[in-house]
C-alpha positions in Angstrom: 132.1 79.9 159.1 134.1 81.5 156.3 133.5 81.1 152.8 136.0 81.6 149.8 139.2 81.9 152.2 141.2 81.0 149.5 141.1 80.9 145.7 140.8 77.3 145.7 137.5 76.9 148.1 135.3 78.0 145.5 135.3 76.0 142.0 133.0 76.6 138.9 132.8 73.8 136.4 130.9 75.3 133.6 128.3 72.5 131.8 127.8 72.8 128.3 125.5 71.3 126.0 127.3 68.1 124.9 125.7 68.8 121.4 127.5 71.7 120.7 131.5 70.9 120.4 131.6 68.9 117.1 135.0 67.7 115.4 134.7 70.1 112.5 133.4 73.9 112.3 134.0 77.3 112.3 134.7 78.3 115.6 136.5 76.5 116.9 135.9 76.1 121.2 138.5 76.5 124.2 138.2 75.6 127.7 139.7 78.2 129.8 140.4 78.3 133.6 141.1 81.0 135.5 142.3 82.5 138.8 141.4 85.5 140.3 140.2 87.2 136.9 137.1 87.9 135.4 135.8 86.9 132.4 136.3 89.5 130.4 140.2 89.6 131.5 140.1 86.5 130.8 139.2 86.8 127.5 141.4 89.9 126.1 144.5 86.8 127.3 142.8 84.5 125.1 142.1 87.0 122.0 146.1 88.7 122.8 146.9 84.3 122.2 145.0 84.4 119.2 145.5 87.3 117.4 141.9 88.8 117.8 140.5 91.8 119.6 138.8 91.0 122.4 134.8 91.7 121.4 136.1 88.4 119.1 135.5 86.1 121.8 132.2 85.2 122.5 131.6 83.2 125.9 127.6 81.5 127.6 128.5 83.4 130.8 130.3 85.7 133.3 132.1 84.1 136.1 133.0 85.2 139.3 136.9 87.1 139.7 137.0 84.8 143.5 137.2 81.5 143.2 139.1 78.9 140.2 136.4 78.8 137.4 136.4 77.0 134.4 134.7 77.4 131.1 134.2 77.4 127.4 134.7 80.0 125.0 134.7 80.8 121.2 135.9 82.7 118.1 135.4 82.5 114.3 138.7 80.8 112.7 141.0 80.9 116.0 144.1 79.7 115.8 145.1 76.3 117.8 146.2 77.9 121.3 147.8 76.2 125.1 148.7 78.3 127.8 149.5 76.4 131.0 150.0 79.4 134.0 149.1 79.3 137.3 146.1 81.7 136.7 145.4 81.0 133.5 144.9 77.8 131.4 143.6 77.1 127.6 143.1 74.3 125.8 141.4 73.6 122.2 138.4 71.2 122.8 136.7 71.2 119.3 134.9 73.4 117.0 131.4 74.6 116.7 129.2 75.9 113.7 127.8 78.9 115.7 129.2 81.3 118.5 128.7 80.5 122.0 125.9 81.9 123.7 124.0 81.7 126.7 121.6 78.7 125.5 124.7 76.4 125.1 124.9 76.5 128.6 123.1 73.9 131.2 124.9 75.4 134.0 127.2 75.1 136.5 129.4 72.7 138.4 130.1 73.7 142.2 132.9 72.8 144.6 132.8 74.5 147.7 134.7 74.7 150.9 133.3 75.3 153.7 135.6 76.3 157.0 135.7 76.7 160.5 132.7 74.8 161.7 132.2 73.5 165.3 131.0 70.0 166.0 127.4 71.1 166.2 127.1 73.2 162.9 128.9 70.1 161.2 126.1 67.8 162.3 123.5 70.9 161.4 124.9 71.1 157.6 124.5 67.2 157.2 121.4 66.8 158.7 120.1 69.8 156.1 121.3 67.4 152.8 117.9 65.6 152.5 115.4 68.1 152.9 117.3 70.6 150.2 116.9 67.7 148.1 114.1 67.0 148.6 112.3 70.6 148.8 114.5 72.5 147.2 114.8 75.9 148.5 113.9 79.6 146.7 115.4 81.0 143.8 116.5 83.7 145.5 119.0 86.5 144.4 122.0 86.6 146.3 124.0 89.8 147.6 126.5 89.9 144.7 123.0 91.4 143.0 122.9 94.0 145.7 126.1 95.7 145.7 124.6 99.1 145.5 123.3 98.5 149.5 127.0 97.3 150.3 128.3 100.6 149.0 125.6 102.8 150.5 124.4 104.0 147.7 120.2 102.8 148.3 117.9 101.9 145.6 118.7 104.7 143.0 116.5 103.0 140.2 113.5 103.5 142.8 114.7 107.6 143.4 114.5 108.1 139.9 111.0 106.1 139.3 109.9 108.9 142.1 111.3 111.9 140.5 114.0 112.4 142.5 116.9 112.6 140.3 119.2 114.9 142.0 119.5 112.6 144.8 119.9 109.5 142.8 122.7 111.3 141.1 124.6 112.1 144.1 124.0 109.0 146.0 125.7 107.3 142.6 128.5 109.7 142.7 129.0 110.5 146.5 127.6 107.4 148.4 130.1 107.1 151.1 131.3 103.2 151.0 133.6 101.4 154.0 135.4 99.6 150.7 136.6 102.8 149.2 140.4 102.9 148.5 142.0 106.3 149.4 141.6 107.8 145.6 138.1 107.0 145.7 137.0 108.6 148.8 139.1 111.3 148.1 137.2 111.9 144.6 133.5 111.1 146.6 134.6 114.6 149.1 135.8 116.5 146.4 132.3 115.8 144.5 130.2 115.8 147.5 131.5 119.8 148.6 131.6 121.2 145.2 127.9 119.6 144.9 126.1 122.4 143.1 128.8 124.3 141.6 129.2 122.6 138.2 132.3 123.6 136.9 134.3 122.6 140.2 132.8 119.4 139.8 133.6 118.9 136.4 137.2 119.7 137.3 137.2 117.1 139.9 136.0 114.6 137.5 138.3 115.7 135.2 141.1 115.4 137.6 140.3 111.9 138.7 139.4 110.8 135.2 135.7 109.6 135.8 132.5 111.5 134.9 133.7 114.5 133.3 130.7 114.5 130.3 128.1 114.5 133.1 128.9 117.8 134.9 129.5 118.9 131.4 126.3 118.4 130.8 125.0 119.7 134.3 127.0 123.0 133.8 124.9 123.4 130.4 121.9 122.2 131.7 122.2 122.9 135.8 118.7 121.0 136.4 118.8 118.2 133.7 119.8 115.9 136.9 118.1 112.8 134.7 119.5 113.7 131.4 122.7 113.9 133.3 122.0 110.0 133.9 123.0 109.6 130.0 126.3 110.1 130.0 126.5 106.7 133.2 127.3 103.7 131.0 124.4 102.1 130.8 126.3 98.8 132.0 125.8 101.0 135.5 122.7 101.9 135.3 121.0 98.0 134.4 122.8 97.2 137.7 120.8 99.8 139.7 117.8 98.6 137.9 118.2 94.8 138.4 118.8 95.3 141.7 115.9 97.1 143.0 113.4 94.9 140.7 115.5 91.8 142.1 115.3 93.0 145.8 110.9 93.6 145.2 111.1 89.8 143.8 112.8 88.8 147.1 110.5 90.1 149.2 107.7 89.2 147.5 108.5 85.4 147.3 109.9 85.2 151.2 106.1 86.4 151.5 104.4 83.7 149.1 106.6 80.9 151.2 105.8 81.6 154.1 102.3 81.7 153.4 102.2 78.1 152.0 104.3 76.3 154.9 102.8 75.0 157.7 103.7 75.9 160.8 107.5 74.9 162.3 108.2 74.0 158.3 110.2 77.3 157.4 112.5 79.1 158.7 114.4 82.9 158.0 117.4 83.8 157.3 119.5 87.5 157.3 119.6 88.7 153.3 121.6 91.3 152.7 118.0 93.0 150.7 115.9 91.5 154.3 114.6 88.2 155.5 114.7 85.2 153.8 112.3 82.3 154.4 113.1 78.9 153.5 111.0 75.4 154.0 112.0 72.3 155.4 108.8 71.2 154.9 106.2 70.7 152.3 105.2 74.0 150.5 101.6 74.2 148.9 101.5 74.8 145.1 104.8 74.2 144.6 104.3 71.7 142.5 102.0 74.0 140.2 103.5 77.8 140.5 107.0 77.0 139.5 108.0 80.6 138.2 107.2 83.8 140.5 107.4 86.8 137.9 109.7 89.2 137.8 108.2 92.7 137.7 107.9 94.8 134.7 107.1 98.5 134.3 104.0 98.9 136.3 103.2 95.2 137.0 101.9 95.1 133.2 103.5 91.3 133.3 101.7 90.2 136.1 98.1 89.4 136.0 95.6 89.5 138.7 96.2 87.3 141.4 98.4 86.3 144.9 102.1 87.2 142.7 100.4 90.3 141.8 99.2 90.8 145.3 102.0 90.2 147.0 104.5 92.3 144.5 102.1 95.3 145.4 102.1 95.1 149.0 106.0 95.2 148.6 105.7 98.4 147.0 103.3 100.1 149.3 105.8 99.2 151.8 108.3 101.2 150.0 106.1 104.0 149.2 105.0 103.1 146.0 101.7 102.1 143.5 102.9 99.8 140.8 102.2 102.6 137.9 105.2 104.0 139.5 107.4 101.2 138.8 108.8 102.3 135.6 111.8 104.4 134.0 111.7 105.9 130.1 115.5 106.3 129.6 116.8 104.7 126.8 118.2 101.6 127.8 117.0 101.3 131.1 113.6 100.0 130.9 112.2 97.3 133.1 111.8 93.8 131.8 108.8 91.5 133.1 109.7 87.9 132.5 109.2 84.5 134.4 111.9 83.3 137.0 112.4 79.8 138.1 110.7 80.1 141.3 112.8 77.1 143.1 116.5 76.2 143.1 116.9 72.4 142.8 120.2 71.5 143.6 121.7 68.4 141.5 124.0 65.9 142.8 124.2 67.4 146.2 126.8 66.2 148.4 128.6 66.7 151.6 132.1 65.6 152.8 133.1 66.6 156.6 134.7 65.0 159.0 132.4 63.2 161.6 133.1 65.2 164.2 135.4 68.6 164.6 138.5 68.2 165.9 139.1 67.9 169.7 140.2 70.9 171.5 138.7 73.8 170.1 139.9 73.3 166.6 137.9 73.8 164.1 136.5 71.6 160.7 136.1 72.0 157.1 133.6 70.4 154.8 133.4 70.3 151.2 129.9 71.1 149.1 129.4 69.8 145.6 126.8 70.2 143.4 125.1 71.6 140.4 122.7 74.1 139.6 120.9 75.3 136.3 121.0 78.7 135.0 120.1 81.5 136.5 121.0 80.5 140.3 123.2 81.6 142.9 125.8 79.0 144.5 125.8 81.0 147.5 122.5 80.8 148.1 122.9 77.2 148.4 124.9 77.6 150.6 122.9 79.8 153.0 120.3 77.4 153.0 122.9 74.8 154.7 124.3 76.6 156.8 122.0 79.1 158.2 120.7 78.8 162.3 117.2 78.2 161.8 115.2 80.8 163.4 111.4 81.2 163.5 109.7 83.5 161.1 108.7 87.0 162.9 105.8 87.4 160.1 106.0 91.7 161.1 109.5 91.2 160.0 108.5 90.1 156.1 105.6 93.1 156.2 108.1 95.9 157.4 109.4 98.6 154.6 112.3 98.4 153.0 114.6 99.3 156.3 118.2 99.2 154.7 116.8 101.9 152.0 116.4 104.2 155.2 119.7 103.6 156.5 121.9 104.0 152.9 119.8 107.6 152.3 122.4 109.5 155.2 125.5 107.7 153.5 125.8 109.8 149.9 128.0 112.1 151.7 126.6 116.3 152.5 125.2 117.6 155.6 121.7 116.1 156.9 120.4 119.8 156.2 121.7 120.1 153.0 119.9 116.6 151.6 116.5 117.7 153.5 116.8 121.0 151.7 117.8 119.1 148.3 114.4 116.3 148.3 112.7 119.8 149.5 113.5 121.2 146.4 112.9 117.6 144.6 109.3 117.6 146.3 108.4 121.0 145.0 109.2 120.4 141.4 107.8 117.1 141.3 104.3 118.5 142.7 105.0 121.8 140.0 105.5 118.9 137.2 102.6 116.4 138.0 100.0 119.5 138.9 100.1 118.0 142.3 99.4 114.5 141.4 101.9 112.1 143.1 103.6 109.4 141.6 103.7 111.1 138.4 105.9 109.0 136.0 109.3 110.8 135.8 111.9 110.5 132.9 115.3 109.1 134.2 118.1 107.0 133.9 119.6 104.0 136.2 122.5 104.1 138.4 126.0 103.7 139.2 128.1 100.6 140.0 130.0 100.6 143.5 132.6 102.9 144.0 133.3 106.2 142.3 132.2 105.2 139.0 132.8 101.3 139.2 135.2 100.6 136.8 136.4 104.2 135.7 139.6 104.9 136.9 138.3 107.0 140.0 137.9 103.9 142.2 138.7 100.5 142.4 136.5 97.9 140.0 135.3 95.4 142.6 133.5 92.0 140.6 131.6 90.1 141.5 129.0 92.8 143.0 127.2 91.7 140.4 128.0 89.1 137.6 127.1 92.4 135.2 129.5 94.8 136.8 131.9 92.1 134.4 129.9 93.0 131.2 130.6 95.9 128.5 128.3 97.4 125.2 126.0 94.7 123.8 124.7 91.9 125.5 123.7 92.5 129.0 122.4 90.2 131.4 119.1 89.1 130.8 116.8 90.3 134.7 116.6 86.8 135.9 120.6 85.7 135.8 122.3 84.6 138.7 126.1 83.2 139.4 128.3 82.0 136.9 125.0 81.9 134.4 124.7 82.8 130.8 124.4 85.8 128.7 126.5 86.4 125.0 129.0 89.5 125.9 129.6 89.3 122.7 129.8 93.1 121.4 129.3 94.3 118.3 131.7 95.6 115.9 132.1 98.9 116.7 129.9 99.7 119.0 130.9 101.6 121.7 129.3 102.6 125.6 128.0 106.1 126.7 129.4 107.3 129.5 132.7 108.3 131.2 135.3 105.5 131.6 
């Protein structure tokens, strides 16, 4: 099976509130669409059209870079514009009396193609259409959330919730990652052997243009490993910190599925963050517990009960008490809020051939559907295509096993990182007067690559829909694909942090 083989196999139809494009107003609204660009590129063509700067443009959401995606955005007094290119279209549509923002947006419109399936997993993907409708599947978050296990880099937010700041650092900076381009594993060595000696480091950053204010810092202040995590945009680190509070939301709700479905009515399917379970069946409660929370700093959010439970055998499985779950850097603070608990595909539909083609060849079938805010396409997706398998139950119970495996990829001899969370023990045990799990001061992480973004390594969207975003506005926890948030940024303001 291969998904988004081509630009045009994956389509986004943004849907907006039919209320808000009026004949007359202020702002006046454009539909764009768009080919392999972000949003934000996207947008600095559209202001360049207009005459604006680019924080001028204010948009409901961030949409993929793969794929053809369509949707609205606005600006105060701009100018009629059309721009007809391959990769880039705008028309005027109307005019609203407010900027656009994330509550003018319903959701999104999905055409997907689906290719090379046999016979049999053409039958399988029809005969799924009317239980998804039906049931409905979990909200979970998809692996553009996680690209910080992709890139080897582990659950940094968790090192620094632990106190161990040093290696969070250098598993930002030095992770070792199979998509690196040349210049970025290049910069990753160069870090990773001058680890330690400040100055060389800062001349490496300096070189490669990326990070040169944090080993500034650390060559001031040789220990300050978690005030060094105030000069990463904090763009990167709410991406380290979504991701690890999305991933404990995973587990904990492919846990509270499979303990309302009978037996034979779920299934489990390979996540990038671990198992996923999914009903075909009737799931009890799930007509009353429609939201699963999403945790906040020490579970404060979430009351007594089987969420609570649940969320706190997840992190006992990854070493942790829930008063540990919690950061005090500015900007990178937890926040507990409800998430939709079930994705509820609208409109689904299902064109494929009847059968595959004779002799080996292979079929293609196109998806369409909708979905409301906050939800990922792809996991839609899974849930149709997926080989049902039964649910090893030891399986949903097990740590966190892709945490152990990222830990060797940061770059630096095995002895040299025992020696470092040595070190990192010892202080932490000096700092709390031996009590573990002592709340630590800290900062989140990096985006994939050397820096993600900076001009050390290659940007790579679409790891996460925030990895798009810049100064005010970031993604609200709970957002999924192509969903809303204002990027709007504020005059100016500007970001911390290297570029």
């Amino acid at each position: 099976m291969k998904l988004k083989h081509s630009p045009g196999d994956f389509r986004v139809r943004e849907l907006l509130d039919p209320e808000f494009v009026r004949r007359t107003g202020r702002h006046r609204v454009y539909l764009v669409t768009k080919r392999k660009l972000t949003t934000l590129e996207a947008a600095s063509l559209l202001a360049d059209a207009c005459g604006i700067e680019a924080r001028a443009v204010s948009v409901a959401g961030l949409k993929d870079r793969q794929g053809v995606t369509s949707q609205h955005m606005s600006v105060q007094g701009g100018r009629s514009v059309r721009i007809d290119r391959p990769e880039f279209s705008v028309r005027s549509v109307g005019f609203a009396s407010e900027p656009l923002a994330a509550r003018h947006s319903l959701g999104n419109g999905f055409r997907i193609r689906v290719r090379d399936l046999g016979h049999a997993e053409v039958d399988h993907l029809k005969a799924q259409v009317p239980a998804v409708t039906r049931v409905g599947l979990p909200n979970y978050f998809d692996e553009q959330r996680f690209g910080n296990l992709r890139h080897g880099q582990g659950w940094i937010a968790k090192d620094l919730m632990l106190g161990r700041n040093e290696r969070a650092l250098r598993s930002l900076l030095a992770a070792r990652s199979p998509r690196d381009d040349r210049r970025t594993a290049a910069f990753k060595h160069a870090l990773d052997e001058g680890w330690g000696d400040w100055s060389a480091c800062r001349d490496v950053a300096g070189k490669f243009g990326a990070h040169h204010s944090l080993f500034a810092h650390l060559k001031r202040h040789p220990e300050d490993f978690a005030g060094a995590f105030r000069h990463v945009s904090t763009r990167v680190r709410l991406i380290h910190l979504y991701a690890f509070q999305s991933a404990l939301w995973n587990r904990a709700v492919a846990r509270w599925v499979f303990e309302r479905c009978a037996a034979g009515d779920a299934f489990v399917a390979d996540g990038i963050d671990g198992p996923l379970v999914f009903p075909t069946g009737a799931v009890a409660d799930a007509t009353t517990e429609e939201t699963f929370p999403l945790p906040g700093p020490g579970l404060e959010n979430v009351p007594a009960g089987p969420a609570r439970a649940l969320l706190e055998d997840v992190l006992a499985g990854e070493g942790m008490v829930a008063d540990q779950l919690r950061l005090d850097l500015p900007g990178m603070r937890l926040k507990g809020e409800p998430r939709a608990l079930w994705l509820r595909p609208r409109h689904l539909r299902v064109r494929a051939p009847e059968r595959a083609v004779d002799r080996g060849r292979k079929a293609s079938a196109l998806l369409e559907f909708e979905l409301g805010r906050g939800s990922y396409a792809t996991m839609a997706v899974r849930r149709l295509t997926a080989p049902h398998r039964r649910v090893d139950p030891r399986a949903l119970a097990r740590p966190h096993l892709l945490d152990r495996c990222a830990r060797g990829t940061g770059g630096g001899s095995d002895a040299r990182r025992r020696g470092q969370d040595d070190r990192e023990s010892r202080g932490q045990r000096r700092e709390s007067g031996g009590r573990r799990g002592r709340r630590h001061p800290g900062g989140g992480g990096g985006g994939p690559g050397a820096g993600d973004g900076r001009r050390g390594g290659r940007r790579r969207d679409g790891d996460d829909r925030r990895s798009q975003g810049g100064g005010g506005g970031h993604r609200r926890p709970g957002g999924g694909e192509g969903t809303g948030a204002m990027i709007r940024r504020g005059p100016g303001r500007k970001r911390r942090g290297d570029r």
